[in-house]
C-alpha positions as CSV (number, residue, x, y, z in Angstrom):
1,X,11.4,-11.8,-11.7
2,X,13.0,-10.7,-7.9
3,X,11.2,-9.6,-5.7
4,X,11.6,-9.0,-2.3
5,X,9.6,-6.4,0.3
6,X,10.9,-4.6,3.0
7,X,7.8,-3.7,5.5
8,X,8.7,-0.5,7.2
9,X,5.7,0.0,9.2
10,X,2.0,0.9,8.6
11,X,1.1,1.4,4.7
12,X,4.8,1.7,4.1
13,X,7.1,-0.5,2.4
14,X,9.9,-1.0,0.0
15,X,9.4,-2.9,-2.9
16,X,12.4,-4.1,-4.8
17,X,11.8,-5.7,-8.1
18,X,14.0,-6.0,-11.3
19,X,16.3,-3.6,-10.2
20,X,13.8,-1.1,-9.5
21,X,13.1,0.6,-5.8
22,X,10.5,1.9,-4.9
23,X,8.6,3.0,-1.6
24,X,4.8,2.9,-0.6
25,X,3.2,5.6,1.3
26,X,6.0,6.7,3.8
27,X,5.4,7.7,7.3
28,X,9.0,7.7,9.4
29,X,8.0,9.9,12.1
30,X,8.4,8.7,15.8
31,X,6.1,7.1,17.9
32,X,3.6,9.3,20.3
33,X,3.1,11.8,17.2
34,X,-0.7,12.6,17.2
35,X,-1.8,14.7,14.0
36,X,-4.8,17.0,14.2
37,X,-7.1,16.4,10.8
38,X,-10.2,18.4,9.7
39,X,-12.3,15.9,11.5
40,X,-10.5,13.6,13.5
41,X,-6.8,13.2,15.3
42,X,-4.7,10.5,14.8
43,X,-2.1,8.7,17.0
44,X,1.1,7.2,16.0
45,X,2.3,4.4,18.6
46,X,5.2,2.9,16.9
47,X,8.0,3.7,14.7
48,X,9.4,3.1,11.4
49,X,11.6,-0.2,11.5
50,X,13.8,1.3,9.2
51,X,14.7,5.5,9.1
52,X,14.3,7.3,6.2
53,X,18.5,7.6,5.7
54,X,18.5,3.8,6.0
55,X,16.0,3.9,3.0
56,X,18.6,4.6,-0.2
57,X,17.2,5.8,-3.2
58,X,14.1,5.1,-4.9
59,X,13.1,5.2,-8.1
60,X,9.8,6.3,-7.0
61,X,7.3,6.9,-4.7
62,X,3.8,5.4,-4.7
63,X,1.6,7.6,-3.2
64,X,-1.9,6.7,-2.6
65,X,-2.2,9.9,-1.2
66,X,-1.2,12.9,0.8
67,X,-4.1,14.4,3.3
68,X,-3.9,11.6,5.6
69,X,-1.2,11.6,8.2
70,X,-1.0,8.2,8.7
71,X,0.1,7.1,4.9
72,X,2.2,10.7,4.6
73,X,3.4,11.8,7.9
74,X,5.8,14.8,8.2
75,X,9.3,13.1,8.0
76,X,7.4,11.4,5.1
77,X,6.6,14.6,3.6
78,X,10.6,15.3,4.0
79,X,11.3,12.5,2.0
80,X,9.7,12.9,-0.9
81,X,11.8,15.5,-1.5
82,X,14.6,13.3,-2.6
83,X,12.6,10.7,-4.4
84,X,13.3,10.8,-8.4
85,X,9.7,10.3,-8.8
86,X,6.0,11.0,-6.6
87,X,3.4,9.0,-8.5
88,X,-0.1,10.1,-6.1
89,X,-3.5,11.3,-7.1
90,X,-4.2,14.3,-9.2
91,X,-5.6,16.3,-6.3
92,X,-2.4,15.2,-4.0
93,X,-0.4,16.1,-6.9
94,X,-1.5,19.7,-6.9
95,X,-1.4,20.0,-3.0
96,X,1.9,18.9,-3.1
97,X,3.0,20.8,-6.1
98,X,7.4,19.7,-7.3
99,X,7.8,16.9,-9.1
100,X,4.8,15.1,-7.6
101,X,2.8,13.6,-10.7
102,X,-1.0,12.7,-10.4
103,X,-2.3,9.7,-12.2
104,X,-6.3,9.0,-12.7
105,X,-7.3,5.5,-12.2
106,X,-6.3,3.3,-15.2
107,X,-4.0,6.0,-16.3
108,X,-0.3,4.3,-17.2
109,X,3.3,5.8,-17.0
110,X,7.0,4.1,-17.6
111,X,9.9,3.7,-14.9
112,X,13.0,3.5,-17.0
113,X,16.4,1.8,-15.6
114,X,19.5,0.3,-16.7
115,X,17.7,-0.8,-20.0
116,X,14.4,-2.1,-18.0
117,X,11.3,-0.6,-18.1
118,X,8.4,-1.4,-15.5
119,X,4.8,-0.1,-16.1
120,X,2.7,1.4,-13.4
121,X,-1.2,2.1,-14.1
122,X,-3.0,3.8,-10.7
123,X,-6.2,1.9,-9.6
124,X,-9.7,3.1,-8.1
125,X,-9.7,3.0,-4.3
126,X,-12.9,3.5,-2.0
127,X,-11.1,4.8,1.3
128,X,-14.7,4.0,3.6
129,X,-18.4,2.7,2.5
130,X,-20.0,4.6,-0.4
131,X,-20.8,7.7,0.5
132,X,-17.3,8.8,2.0
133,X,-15.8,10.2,-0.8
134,X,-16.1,13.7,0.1
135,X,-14.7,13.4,3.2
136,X,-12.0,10.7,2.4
137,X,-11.1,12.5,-0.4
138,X,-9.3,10.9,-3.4
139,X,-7.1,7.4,-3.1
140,X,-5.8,5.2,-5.6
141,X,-3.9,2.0,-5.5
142,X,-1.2,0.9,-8.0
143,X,-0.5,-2.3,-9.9
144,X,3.0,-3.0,-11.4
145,X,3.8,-4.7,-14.3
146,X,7.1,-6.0,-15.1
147,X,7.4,-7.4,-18.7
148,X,8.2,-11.2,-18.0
149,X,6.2,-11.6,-15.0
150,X,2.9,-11.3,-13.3
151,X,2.0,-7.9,-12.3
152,X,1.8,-6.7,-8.6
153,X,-1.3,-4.9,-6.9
154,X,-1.0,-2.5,-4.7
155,X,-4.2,-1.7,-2.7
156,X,-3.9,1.4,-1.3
157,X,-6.4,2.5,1.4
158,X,-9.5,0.8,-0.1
159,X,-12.0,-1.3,1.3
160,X,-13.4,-4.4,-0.7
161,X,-15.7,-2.9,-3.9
162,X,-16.6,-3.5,-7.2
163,X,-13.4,-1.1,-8.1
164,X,-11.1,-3.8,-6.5
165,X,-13.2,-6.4,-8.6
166,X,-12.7,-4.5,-11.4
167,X,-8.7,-4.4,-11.1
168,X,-9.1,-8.5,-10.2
169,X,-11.0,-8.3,-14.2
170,X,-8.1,-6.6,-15.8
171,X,-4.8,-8.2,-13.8
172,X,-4.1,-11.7,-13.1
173,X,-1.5,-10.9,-10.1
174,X,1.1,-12.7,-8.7
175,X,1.4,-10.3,-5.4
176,X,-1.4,-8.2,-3.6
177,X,-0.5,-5.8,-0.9
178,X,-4.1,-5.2,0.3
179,X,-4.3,-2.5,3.0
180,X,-5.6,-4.0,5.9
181,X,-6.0,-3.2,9.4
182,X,-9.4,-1.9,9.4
183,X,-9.1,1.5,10.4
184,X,-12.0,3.3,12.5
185,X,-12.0,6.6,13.1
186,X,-15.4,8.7,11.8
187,X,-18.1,6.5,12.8
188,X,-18.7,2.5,13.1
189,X,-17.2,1.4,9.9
190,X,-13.7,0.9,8.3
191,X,-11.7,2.8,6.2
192,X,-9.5,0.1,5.3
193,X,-9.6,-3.7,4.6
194,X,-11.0,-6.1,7.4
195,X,-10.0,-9.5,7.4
196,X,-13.4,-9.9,5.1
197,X,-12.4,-7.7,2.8
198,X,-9.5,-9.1,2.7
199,X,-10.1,-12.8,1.9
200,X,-12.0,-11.6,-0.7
201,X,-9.4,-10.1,-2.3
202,X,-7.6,-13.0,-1.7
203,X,-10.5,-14.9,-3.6
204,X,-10.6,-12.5,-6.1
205,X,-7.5,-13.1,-7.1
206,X,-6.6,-16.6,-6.8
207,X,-3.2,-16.9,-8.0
208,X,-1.6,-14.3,-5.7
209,X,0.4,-14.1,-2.6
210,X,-1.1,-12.1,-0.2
211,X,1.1,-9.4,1.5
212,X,-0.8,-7.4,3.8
213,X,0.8,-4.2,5.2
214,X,-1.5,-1.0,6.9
215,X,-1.7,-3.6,9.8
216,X,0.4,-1.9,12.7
217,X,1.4,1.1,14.3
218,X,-1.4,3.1,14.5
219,X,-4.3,3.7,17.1
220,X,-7.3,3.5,15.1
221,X,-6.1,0.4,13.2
222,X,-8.8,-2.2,14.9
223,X,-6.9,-5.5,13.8
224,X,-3.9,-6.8,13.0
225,X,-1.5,-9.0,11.3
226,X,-2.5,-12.1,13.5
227,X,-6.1,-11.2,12.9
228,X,-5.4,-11.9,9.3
229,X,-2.8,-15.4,10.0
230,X,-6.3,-16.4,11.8
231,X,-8.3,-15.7,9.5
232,X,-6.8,-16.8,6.5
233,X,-6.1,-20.4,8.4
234,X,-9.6,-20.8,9.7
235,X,-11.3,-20.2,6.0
236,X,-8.5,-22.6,4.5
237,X,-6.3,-19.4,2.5
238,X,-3.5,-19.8,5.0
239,X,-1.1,-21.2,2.7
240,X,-1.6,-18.0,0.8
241,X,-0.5,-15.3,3.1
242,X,2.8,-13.8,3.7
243,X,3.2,-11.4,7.0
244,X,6.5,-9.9,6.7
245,X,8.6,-9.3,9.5
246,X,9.1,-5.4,9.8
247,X,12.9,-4.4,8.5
248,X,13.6,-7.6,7.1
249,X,14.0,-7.7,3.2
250,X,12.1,-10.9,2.3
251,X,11.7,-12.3,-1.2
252,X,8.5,-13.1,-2.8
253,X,7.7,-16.2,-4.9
254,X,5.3,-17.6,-7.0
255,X,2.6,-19.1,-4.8
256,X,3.2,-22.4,-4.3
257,X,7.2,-21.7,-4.3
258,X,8.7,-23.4,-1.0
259,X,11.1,-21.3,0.7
């Protein structure tokens, strides 16, 4: 398998594997944008290391989904447009209405290319504590699997539950993107993946690299990358966790590949 990830900034990144593109959650609008939700307003302070025209074509989009502005901001929106494929959430996949396609957790579908074929199956995600489903609304994560090599897991906004667990059960991965950064916004809690949550996943899946992105960029993000590098070091994971640099495409090995 190659593999190589472009971070882009935020939840957003593209992942290039067997031939296949495909882009996470995209948010390209400029920094100082602040976006009015329901119940809170978010702040974007830095932009997207790469523009959306310096993107190419994907073969698709994984969406975790649409009603926050911080993993579908409006240039995002504009892009999606021109993406062969939105794979989000059944709700986001009505909101958004085209060619957007919503998946239920554990429910499968094919990418097709050149002769290749790569399977994506959607995953639960918890966006807060229990209890914040109605106000999060729904999110799911997304693991690949390409057919000669260890499938990829791709967190979403999630915190650590038994619905990550369960997707630990089911898939031995050889990459997890966890989204991290804990984001605060409603109350004193996270939306997203501390550094706890994170080395659990990390434990939880023991023979995966750990690629964190949903670290940067963003006001009510409450830690960061080097939160994570300290983390991981201190509790003896460090040799497990890849921080990518933003805009540079960096390949991915098997864990305990040298580079």
């Amino acid at each position: 398998m190659t593999l190589s990830i472009t971070l882009i900034g935020g939840p957003t990144a593209l992942i290039e594997i067997d031939g296949f593109r495909l882009l996470t959650d995209p948010t390209f609008d400029a920094p100082g944008t602040a976006y009015q939700l329901p119940h809170v307003k978010l702040e974007k302070l830095a932009g997207p290391a790469l523009g959306a025209d310096k993107i190419g074509e994907v073969d698709a989009v994984l969406l975790s989904h649409d009603q926050h502005s911080d993993n579908l901001d409006h240039s995002g929106k504009d892009f999606l447009r021109h993406a062969k494929r939105v794979l989000t959430t059944e709700a986001g996949a009505k909101r958004l209405g085209n060619h957007a396609e919503g998946l239920a957790p554990w429910a499968t579908t094919e990418l097709s290319k050149n002769g290749k074929s790569l399977t994506v199956t959607a995953t639960p995600a918890r966006h807060g504590p229990a209890g914040i489903e109605p106000l999060s609304g729904d999110v799911i994560g997304f693991v690949l699997s390409p057919k000669e090599s260890a499938p990829i897991y791709i967190s979403g906004d999630t915190v650590w539950y038994d619905g990550v667990a369960e997707v630990a059960r089911r898939f031995k991965a050889g990459v997890v993107l966890p989204f991290a950064g804990a984001a605060q916004t409603r109350g004193p809690f996270h939306l997203t993946m501390d550094t706890n949550d994170t080395i659990e996943t990390a434990r939880a899946f023991p023979d995966a690299v750990i690629v964190p992105v949903h670290t940067d960029g963003w006001a009510h993000f409450r830690q960061s990358a080097q939160d994570l590098r300290a983390t991981f070091d201190t509790l003896g994971f460090g040799k497990r966790l890849k921080l990518l640099q933003p805009g540079v495409a960096t390949r991915i090995g098997p864990l305990g590949e040298t580079s």
